[in-house]
N, CA, C and O atoms as a MOPAC input file, in Angstrom:
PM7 MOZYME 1SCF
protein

 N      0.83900 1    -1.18200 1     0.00000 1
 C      0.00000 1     0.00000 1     0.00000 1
 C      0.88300 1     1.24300 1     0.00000 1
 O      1.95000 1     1.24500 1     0.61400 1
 N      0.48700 1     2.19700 1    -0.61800 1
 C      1.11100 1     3.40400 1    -1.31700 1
 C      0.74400 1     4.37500 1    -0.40700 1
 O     -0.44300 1     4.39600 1    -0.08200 1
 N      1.80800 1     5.51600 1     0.27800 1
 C      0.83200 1     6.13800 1     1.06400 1
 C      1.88300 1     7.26200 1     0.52100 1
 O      2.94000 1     6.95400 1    -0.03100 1
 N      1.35800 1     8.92200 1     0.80200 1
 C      2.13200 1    10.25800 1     0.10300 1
 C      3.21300 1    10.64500 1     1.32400 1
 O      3.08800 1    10.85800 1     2.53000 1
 N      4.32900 1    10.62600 1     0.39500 1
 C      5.51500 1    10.54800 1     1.46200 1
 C      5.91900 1    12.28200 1     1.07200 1
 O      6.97300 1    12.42200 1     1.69200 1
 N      5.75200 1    13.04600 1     0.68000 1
 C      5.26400 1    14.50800 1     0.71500 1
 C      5.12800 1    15.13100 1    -0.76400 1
 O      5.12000 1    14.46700 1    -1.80100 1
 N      5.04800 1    16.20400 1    -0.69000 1
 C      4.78700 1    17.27700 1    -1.87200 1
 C      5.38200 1    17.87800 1    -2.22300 1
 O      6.39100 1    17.43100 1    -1.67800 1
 N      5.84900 1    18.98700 1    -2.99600 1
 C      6.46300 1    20.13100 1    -3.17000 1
 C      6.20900 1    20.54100 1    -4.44700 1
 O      6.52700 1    19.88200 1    -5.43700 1
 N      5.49900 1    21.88800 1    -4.48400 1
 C      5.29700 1    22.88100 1    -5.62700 1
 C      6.95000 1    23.68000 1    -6.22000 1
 O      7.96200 1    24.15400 1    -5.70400 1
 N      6.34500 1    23.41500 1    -7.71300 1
 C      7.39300 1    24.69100 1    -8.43500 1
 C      6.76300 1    25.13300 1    -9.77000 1
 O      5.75100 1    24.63200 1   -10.26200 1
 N      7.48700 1    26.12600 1   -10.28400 1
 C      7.04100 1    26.81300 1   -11.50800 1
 C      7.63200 1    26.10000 1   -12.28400 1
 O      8.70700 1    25.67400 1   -11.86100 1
 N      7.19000 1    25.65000 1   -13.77700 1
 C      7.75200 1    25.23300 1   -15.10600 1
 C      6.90400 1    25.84700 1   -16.00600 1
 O      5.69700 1    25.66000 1   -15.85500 1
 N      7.20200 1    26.37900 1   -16.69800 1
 C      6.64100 1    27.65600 1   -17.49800 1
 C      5.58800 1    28.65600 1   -17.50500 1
 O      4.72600 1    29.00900 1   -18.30900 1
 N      5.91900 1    28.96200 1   -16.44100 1
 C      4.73400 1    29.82600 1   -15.34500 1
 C      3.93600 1    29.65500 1   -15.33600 1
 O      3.04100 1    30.50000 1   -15.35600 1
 N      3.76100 1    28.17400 1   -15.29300 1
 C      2.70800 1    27.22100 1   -14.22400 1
 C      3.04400 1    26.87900 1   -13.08900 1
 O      4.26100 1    26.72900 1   -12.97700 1
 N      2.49000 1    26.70300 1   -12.24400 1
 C      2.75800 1    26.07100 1   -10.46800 1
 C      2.01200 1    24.26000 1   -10.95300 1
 O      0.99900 1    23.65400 1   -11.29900 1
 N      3.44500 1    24.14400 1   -10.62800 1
 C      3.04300 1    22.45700 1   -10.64700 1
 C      3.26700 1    22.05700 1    -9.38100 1
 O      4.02300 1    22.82400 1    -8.78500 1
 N      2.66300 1    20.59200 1    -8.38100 1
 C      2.90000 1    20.24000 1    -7.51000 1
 C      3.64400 1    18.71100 1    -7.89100 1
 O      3.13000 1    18.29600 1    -8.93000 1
 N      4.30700 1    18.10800 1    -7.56100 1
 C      4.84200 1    16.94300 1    -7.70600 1
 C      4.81800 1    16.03800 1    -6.10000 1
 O      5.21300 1    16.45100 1    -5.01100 1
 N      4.39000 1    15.09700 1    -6.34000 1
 C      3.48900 1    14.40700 1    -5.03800 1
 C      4.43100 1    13.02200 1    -5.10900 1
 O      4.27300 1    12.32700 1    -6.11300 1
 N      5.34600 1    12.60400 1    -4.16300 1
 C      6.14400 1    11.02200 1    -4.00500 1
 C      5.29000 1    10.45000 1    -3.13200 1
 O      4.89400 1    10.88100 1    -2.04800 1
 N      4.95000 1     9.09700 1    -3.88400 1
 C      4.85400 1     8.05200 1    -2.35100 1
 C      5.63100 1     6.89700 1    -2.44100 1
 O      6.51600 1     6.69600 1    -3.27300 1
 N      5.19400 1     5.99500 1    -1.37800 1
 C      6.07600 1     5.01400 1    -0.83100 1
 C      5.32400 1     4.14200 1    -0.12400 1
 O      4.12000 1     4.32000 1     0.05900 1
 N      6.12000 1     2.92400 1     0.42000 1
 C      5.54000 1     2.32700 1     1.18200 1
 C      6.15300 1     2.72200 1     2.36400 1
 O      5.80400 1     2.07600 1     3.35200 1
 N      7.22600 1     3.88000 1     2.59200 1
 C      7.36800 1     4.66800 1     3.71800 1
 C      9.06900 1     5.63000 1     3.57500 1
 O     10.03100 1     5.15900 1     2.96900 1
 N      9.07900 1     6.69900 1     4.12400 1
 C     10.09100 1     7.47700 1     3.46300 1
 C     11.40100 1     7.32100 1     3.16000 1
 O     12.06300 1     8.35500 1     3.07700 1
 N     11.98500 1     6.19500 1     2.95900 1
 C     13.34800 1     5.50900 1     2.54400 1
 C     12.58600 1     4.96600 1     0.85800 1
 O     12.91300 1     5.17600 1    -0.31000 1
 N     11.77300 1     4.41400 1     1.33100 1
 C     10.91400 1     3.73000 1    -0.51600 1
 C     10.21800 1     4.22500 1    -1.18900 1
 O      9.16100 1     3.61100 1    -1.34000 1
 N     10.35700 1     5.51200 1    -1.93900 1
 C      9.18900 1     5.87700 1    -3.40400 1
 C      9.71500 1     4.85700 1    -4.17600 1
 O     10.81300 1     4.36400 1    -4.43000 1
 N      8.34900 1     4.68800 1    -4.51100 1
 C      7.70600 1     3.85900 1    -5.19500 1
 C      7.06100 1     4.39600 1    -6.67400 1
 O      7.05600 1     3.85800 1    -7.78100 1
 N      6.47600 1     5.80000 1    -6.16400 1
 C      5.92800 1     6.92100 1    -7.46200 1
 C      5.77000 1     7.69400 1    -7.17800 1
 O      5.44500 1     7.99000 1    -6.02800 1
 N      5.92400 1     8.42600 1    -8.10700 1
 C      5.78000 1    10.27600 1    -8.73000 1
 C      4.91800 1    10.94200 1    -9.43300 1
 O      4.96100 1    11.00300 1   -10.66200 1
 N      4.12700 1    11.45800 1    -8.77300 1
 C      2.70700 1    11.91100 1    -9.44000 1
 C      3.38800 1    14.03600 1    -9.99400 1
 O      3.81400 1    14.94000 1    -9.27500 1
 N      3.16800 1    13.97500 1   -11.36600 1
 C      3.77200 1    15.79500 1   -10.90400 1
 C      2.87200 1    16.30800 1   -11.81700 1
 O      3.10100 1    15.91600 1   -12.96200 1
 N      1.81600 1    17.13600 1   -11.69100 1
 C      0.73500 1    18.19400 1   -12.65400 1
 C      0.68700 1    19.11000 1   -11.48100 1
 O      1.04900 1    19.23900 1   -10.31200 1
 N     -0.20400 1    19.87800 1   -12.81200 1
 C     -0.34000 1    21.31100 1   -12.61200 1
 C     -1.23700 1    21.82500 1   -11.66900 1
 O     -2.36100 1    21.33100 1   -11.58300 1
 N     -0.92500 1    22.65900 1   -11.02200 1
 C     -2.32900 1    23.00500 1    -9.75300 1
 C     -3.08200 1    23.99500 1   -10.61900 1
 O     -2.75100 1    24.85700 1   -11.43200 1
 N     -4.70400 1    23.34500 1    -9.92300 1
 C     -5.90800 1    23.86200 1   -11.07200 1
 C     -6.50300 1    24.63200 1    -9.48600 1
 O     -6.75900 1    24.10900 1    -8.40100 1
 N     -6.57600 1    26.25300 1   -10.00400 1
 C     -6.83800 1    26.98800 1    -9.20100 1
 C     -8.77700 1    27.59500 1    -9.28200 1
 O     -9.11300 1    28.77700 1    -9.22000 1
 N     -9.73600 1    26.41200 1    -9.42600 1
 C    -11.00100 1    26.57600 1    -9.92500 1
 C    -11.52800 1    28.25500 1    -9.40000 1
 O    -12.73500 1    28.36500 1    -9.61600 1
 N    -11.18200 1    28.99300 1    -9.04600 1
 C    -11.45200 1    30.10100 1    -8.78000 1
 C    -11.22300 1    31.21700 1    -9.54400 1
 O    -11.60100 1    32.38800 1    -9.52100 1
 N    -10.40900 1    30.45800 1   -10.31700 1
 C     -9.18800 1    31.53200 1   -11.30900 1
 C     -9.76400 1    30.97000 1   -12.55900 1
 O     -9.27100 1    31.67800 1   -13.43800 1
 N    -10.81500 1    29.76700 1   -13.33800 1
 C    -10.12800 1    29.24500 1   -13.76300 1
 C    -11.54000 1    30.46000 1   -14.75200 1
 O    -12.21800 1    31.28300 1   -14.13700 1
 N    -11.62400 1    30.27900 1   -15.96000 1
 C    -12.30600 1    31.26000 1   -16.74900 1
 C    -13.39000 1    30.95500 1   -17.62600 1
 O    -12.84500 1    30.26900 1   -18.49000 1
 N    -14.54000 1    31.04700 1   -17.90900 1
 C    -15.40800 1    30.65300 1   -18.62600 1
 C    -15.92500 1    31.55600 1   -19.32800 1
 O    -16.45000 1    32.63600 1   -19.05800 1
 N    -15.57600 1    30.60400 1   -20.93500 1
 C    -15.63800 1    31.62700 1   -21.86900 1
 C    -16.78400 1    31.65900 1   -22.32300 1
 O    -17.12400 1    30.72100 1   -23.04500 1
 N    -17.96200 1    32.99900 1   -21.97800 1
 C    -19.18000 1    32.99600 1   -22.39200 1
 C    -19.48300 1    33.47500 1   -24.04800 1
 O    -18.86400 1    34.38600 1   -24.59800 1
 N    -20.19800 1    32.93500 1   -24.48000 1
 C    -20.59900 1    33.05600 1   -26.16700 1
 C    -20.62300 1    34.86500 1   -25.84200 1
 O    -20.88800 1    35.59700 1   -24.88900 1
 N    -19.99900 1    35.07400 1   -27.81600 1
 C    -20.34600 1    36.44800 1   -27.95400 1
 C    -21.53000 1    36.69200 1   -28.23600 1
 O    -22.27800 1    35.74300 1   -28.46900 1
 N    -21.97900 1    37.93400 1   -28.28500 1
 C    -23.99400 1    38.14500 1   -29.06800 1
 C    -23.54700 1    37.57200 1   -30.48600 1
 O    -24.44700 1    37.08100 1   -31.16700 1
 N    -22.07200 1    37.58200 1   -31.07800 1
 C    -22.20000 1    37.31200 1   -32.68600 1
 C    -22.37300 1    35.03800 1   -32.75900 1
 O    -22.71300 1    34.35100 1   -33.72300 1
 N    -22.08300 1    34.71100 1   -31.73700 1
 C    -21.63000 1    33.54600 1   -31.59100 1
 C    -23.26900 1    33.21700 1   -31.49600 1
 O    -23.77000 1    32.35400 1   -32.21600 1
 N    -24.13500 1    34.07500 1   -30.43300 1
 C    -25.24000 1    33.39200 1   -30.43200 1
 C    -26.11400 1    33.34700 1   -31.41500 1
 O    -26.88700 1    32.43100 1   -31.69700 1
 N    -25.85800 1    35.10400 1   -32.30000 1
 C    -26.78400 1    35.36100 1   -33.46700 1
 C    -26.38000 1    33.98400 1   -34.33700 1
 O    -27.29700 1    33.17700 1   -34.49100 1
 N    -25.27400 1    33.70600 1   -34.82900 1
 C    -24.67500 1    32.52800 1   -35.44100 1
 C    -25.49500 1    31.56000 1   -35.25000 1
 O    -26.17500 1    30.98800 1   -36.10200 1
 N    -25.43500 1    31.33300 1   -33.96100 1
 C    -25.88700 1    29.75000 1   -33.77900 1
 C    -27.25100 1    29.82500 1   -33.95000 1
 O    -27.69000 1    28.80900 1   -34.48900 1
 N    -28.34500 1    30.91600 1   -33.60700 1
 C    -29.87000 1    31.27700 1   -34.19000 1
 C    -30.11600 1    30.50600 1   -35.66600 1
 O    -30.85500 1    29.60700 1   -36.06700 1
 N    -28.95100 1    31.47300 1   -36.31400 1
 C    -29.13300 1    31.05000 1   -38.11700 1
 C    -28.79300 1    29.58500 1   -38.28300 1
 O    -29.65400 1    28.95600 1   -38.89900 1
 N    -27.94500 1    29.02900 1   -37.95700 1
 C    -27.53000 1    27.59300 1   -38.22200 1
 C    -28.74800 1    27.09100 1   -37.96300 1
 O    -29.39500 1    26.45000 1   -38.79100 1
 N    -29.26300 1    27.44100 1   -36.39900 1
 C    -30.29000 1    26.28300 1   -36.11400 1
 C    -31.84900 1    26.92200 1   -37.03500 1
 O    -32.76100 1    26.09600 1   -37.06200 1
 N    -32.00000 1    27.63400 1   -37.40100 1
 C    -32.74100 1    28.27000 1   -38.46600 1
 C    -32.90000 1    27.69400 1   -39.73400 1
 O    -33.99700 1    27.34700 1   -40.17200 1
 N    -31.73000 1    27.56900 1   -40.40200 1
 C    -31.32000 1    27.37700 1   -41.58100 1
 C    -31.37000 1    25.49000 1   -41.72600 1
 O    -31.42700 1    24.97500 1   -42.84300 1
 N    -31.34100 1    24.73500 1   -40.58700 1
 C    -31.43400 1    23.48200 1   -40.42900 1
 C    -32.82100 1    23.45000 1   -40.46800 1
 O    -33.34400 1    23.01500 1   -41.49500 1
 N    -33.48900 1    23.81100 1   -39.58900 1
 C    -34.88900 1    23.78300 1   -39.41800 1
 C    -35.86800 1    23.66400 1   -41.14100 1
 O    -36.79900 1    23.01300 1   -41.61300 1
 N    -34.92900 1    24.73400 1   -41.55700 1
 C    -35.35600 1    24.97900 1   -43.24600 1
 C    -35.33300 1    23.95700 1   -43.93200 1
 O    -36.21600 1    23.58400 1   -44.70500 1
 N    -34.24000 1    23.39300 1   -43.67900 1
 C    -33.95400 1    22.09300 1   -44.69700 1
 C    -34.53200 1    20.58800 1   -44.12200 1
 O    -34.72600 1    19.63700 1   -44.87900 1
 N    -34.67500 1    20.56200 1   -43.24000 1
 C    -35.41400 1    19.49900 1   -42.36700 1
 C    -36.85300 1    19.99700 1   -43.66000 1
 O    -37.13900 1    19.46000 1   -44.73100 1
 N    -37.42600 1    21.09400 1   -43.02400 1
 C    -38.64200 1    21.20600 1   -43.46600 1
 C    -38.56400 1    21.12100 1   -45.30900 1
 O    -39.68200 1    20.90500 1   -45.77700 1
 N    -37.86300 1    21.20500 1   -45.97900 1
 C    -37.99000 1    21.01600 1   -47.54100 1
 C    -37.46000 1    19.67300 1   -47.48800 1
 O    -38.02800 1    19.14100 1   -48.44100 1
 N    -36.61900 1    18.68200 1   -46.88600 1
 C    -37.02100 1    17.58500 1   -47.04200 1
 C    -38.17300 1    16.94400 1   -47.09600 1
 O    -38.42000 1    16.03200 1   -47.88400 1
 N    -39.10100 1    17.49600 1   -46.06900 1
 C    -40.40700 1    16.65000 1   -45.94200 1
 C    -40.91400 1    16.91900 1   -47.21600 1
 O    -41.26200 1    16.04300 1   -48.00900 1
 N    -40.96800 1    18.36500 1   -47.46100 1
 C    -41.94700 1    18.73800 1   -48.30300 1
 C    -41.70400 1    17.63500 1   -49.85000 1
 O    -42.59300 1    16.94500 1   -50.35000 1
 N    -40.31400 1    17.74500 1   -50.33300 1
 C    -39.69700 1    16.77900 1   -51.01800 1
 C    -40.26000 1    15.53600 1   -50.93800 1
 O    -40.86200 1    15.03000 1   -51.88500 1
 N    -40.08200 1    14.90600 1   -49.67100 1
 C    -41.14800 1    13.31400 1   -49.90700 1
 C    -42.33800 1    13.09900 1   -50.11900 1
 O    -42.78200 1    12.08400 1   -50.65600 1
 N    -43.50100 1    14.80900 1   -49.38600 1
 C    -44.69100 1    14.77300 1   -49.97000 1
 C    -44.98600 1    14.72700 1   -51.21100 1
 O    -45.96700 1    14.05700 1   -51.53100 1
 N    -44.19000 1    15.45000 1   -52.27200 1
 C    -44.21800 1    15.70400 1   -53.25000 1
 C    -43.96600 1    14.79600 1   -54.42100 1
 O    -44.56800 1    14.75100 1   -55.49400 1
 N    -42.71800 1    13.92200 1   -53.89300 1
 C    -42.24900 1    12.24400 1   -54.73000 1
 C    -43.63600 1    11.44600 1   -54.29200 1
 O    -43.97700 1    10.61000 1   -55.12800 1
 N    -44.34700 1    11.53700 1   -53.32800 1
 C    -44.98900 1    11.04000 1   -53.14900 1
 C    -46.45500 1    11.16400 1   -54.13700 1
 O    -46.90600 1    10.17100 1   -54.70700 1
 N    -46.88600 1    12.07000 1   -54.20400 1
 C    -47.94300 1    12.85000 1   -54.87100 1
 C    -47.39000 1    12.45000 1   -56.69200 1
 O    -48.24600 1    12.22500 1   -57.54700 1
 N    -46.44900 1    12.43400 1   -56.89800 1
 C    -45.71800 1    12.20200 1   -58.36900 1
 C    -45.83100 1    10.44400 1   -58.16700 1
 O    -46.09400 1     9.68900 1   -59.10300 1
 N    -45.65500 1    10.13400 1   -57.19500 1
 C    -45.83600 1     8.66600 1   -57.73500 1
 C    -46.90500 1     7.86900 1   -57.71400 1
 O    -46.99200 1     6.66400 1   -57.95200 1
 N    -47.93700 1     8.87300 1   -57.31900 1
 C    -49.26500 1     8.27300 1   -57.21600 1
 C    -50.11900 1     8.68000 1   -58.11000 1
 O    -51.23800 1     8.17800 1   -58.22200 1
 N    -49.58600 1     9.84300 1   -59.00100 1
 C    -49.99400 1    10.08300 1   -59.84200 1
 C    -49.62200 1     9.22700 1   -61.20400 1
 O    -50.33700 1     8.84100 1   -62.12900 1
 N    -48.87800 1     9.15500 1   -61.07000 1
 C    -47.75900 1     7.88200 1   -62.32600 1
 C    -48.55000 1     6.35500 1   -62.38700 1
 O    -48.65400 1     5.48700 1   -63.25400 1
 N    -48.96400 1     6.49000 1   -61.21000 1
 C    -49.69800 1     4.83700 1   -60.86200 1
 C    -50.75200 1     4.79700 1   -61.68500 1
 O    -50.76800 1     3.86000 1   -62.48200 1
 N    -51.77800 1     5.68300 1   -61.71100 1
 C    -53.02400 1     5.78400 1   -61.95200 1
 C    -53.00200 1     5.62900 1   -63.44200 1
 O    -54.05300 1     5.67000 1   -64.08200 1

């Protein structure tokens, strides 16, 4: 069993990384855990622009469109092939 035989933070490219040893006790590491400290307070959320949302309006607009002329399209093959039958 692995238990944390200590820590110690440093900078590598002006990030604060922590690097974490354990052991099965402080003469034996065993492993080396080393990432970056995630400071969730700091960290940033990037909210859509008004142009990002107008955007995404039209896409989902412009889908909606073509959804809807598909159908219309199968009503229509449809109506042509029932007419062809007769």
């Amino acid at each position: 069993m692995s238990i944390l035989i200590k820590e110690e933070k440093f900078l590598k490219d002006n990030v604060q990384y922590i690097k974490k040893y354990f052991g099965t006790d402080e003469e034996h590491i065993t492993g080396i855990l080393e990432a970056p400290v995630v400071d969730e307070e700091n960290i940033k959320i990037n909210k859509p622009s008004s142009n990002d949302i107008a955007l995404s309006q039209i896409l989902l607009t412009q889908q909606e469109i073509i959804i809807s002329q598909n159908e219309n399209q199968k009503v229509l093959s449809d109506i042509i092939l029932n007419q062809t039958s007769v």
